[in-house]
N, C-alpha and C positions, 0 to 999 in steps of 0.2 A: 202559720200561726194557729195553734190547734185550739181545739175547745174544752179540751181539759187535761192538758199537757201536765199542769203541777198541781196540785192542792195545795194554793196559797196558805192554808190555812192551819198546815199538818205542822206540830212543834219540830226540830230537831231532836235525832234521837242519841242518847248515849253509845259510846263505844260498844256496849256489850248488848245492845236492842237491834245492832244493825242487822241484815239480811242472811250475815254468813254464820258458819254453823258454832263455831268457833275462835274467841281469843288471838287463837293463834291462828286459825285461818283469815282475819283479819289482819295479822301483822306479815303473813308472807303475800297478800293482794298489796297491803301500805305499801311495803316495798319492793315490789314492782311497777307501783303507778311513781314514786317518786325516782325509778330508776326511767322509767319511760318519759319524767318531766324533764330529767336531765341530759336523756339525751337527744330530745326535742323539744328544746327548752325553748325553740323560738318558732312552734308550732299550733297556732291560737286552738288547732281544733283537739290537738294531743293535751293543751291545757284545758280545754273545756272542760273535756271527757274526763279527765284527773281531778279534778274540781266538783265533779257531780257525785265522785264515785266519797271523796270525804265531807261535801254539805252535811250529813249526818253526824258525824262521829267530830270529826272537827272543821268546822265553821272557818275560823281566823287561816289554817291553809287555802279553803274553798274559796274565800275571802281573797290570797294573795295570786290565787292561780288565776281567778278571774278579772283581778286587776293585770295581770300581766297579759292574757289574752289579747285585754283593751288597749294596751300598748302597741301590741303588733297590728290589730284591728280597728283602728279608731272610729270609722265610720261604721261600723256593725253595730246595730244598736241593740243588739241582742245581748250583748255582754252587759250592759245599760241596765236590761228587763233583771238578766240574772243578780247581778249584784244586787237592785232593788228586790229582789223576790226572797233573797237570802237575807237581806238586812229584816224584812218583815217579817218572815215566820218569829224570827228572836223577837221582834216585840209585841205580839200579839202574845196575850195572857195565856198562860196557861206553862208556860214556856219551862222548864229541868230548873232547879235551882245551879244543876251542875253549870249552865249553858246563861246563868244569868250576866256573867262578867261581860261574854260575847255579845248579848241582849242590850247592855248598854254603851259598848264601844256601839252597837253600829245606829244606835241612836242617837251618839254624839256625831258621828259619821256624817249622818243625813243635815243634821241640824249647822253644821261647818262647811259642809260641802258647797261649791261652787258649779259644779256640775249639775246641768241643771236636766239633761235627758235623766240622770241616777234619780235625785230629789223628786220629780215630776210623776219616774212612771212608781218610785215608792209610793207618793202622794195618791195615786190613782186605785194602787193596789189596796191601801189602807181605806180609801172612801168607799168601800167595793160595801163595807158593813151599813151603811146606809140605805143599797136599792131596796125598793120595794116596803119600806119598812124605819123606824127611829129604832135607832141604836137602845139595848137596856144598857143602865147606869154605868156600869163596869165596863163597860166600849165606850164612855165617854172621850178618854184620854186620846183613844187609838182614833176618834175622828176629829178631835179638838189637833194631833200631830197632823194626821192627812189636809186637812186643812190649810195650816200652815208651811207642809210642803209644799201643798201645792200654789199658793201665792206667792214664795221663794220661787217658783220655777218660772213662774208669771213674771217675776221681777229681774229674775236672771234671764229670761229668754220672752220679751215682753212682744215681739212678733209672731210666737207661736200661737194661733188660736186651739190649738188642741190643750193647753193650761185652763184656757178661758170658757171650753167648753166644759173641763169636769170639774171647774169651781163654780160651773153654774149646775150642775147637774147635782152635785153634792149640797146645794142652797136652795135647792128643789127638794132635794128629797128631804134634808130638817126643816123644811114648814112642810114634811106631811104629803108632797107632790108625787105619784108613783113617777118613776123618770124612766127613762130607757137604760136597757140594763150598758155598764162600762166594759168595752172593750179591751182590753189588753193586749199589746204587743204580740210578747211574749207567748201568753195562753189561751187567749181566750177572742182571736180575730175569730170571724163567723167565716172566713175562706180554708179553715182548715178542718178536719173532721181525722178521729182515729176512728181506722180498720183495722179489724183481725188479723193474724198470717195466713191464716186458712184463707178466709174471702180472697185478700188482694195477692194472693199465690195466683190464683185463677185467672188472675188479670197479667200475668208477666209474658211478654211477647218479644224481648231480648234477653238473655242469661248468661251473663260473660262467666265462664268456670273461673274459680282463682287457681294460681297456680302454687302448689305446695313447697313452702318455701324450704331449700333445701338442710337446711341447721334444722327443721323442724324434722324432716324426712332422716338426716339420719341419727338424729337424737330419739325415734320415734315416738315421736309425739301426735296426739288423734285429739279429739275432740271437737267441739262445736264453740263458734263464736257467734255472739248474739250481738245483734244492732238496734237501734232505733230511727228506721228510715223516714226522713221527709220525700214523698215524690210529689213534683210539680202539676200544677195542673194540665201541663202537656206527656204528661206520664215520665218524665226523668228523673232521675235520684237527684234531690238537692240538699239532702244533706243526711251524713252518716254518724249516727252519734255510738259507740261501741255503750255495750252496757255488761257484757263479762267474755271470757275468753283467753286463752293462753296466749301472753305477748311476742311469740313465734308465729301464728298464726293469723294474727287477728290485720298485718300489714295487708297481706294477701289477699284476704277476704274482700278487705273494707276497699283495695282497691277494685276489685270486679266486681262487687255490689254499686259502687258508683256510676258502674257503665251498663246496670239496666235498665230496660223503658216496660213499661207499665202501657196498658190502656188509660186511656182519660179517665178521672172519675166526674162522674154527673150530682148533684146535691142537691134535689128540685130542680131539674134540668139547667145548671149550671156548673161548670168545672170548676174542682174545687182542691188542694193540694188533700193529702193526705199523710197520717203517721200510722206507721206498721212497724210489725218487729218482724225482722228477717234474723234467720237462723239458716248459718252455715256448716254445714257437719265437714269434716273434714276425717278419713278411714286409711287404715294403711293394708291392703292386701298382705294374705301371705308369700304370695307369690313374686319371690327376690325384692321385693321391698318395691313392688309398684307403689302407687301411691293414686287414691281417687281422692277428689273434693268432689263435695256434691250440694249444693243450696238445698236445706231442709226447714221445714213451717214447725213448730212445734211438737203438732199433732197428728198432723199429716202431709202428703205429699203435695204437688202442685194440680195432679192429675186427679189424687182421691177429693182434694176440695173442687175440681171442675166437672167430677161425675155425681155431686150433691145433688138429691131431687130437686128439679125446677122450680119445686110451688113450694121449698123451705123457705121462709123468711130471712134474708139478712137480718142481722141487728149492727149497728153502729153504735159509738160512744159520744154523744155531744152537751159540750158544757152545760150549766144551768144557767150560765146567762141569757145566753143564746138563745136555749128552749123556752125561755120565760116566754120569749115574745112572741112564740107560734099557740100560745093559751086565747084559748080562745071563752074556757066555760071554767070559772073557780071558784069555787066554794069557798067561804069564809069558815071555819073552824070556831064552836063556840067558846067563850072561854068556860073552862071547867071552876064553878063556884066554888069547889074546896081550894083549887090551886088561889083563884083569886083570892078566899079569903086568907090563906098563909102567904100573900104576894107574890107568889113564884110566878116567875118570869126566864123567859129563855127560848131558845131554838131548839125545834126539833127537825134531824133532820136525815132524811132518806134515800136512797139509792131506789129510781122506779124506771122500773118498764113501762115505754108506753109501747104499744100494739102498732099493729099497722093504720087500723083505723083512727088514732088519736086519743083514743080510751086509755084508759088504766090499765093494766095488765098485771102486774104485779110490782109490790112494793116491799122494802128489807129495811129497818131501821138501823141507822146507823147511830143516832147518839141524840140525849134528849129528857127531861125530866119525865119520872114513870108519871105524875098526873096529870101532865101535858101529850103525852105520846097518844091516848086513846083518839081524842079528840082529832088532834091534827092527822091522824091517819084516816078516821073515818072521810074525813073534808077530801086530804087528798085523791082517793079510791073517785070519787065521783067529775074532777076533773077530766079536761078535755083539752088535746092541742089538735092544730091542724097536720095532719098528715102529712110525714116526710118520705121525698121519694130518692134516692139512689142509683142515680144510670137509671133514670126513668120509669123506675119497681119502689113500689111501697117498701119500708123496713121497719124496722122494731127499732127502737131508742132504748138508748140507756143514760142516764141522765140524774143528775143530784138534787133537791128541791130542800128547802129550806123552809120550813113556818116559822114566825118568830111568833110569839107571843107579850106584849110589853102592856104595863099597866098603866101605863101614860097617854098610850093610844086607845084603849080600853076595850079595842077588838081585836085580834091576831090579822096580823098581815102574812106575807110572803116573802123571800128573796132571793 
């Protein structure tokens, strides 16, 4: 469960906003992932992977691949997280006009549904606007819904105290209570933390070669397949998500990347799973059509990230919820009186480094009104968390931080 696997918070994006470069190189990946649904159509993790790759561009597929997953998978509750994670981005404001029709199927979805892990961990995801802070006006709606999933879930699943815990944490935080930040399933457990390819290249101490599958070998076909690895706290692959990669290829791969083991990772001297991207290059010699595969990091090799000078800092990526709670020293932000006097209200919010020492280190704004941004930047620069160690070494953070600003509460918070 990583700590910042998705951006709950990111709209869906149109067909023509996605990743790839072109139109048309969108419709010859479409049809390859709906060729690979079909003919592993009852392969919950060949649906996952098919289902992430159109959450973007279309939703209602994403939607039916991930219902089907949960067919073959029932007790996975992961499929549970995603269909809630997918229902949410659509109703959180801001949302495509294209993408509105989507936006209110899956909020009659939630409001019908009988399922009460879907409803619950929605419900959870939606109160997530609440920590640290009262919602401004325009998020009223989105915690007045979380709310009432979450007492639907309460009432469909009325032995679960995990309901009963973020109906009280979400009744804490509207009277004003700062609450401990919500954990999430799906993104945001504190047992899981993303690493670099370069760093956790250095840690691989089994490396099964794939074997080059022969359709690919004499159609010559080369290239690199990319994953998104979970490995366990005991350093084994526990889970291989593909994220691009030629579909001759990509079997191969994803089978010998499953059979590496890793060192343990340490997280303030605790083992803790981790997510990586591993990159598999796959080459064809000139010579009579041998054929090498070789596991490749991005940017380097396994060996140039384990000949990195010793006293370079790691850095890792951990959620904002999580980080909240190693704060040890935070400045309030004042409100700026011209903002106050034209009411302006909102979040500002930033991607920062923090240092090895817990300091500030550097900070990038990501999105935020221009007479609210001053302020909350100066407050944040002066903050302080406690030091996080990795395999028992101080690292650098990176991390999202949120100030809101609300004129109800009449100081800026956090969240």
């Amino acid at each position: 469960m990583e700590t910042e696997f998705l951006e709950p918070w990111s709209a869906p994006q149109a067909r023509s906003e996605t990743l790839l470069n072109e139109p048309e190189d969108y419709e010859r990946a479409e049809a390859l992932w709906h060729e690979q649904t079909v003919r592993y159509g009852q392969d919950a993790r060949v649906l996952g992977n098919a289902a992430q790759f159109f959450e973007s561009a279309d939703p209602v597929m994403a939607e039916d691949l991930l219902k089907r997953a949960r067919q073959f998978e029932p007790s996975n509750t992961a499929w549970a997280e995603r269909l809630a994670i997918l229902y949410t981005r659509s109703i959180w404001p801001g949302v495509p006009a294209e993408l509105a029709a989507f936006a209110s199927r899956a909020r009659t979805e939630l409001e019908i549904s009988s399922d009460a892990a879907l409803v619950g961990a929605a419900g959870e995801i939606l109160s997530g606007t609440m920590h640290y802070r009262s919602p401004s006006p325009i998020l009223n709606p989105v915690v007045e819904l979380a709310e009432s999933l979450l007492k639907k879930a309460q009432t469909l699943e009325p032995g679960n105290p995990r309901w009963v815990e973020s109906l009280k944490r979400l009744a804490q935080a509207r009277e004003g209570k700062p609450t401990a930040p919500q954990v999430r399933a799906e993104a945001l457990a504190p047992d899981r933390i993303r690493v670099g390819g370069n760093v956790q290249a250095s840690k691989l101490v089994t490396q099964v070669p794939p074997v080059y599958a022969p359709l690919a070998k004499q159609a010559r076909i080369q290239g690199v397949v990319r994953f998104q690895v979970v490995i366990g706290k005991d350093g084994h692959v526990l889970d291989v998500q593909v994220v691009s990669g030629h579909p001759l290829l990509i079997p191969a791969a994803q089978e010998a990347v499953k059979q590496w083991v890793y060192q343990p990772t340490l997280l303030n001297g605790r083992a803790v799973e981790v997510v990586t991207i591993v990159d598999v290059n796959f080459t064809l010699s000139p010579e009579a059509g041998r054929a090498e595969a070789q596991p490749q990091v991005a940017e380097r090799s396994p060996a140039a990230a384990s000949s990195a000078p010793s006293g370079a800092p790691q850095r890792i990526r951990v959620g904002g919820n999580i980080q909240a709670a190693k704060l040890v020293k935070r400045v309030r932000p004042a409100y700026p009186p011209l903002a106050r006097q034209a009411r302006i209200q909102g979040v500002v919010r930033f991607t920062v480094l923090i240092g090895t020492d817990g300091g500030v280190a550097n900070m990038q704004l990501i999105g935020g009104h221009p007479l609210l941004v001053p302020a909350a930047q100066e407050a944040v620069k002066q903050w302080v968390y406690q030091p996080t160690f990795l395999n028992g070494r101080e690292v650098e953070v990176l991390t999202q931080v949120d100030v809101a600003f609300s004129l109800s509460e009449g100081t800026p918070g956090t969240q």
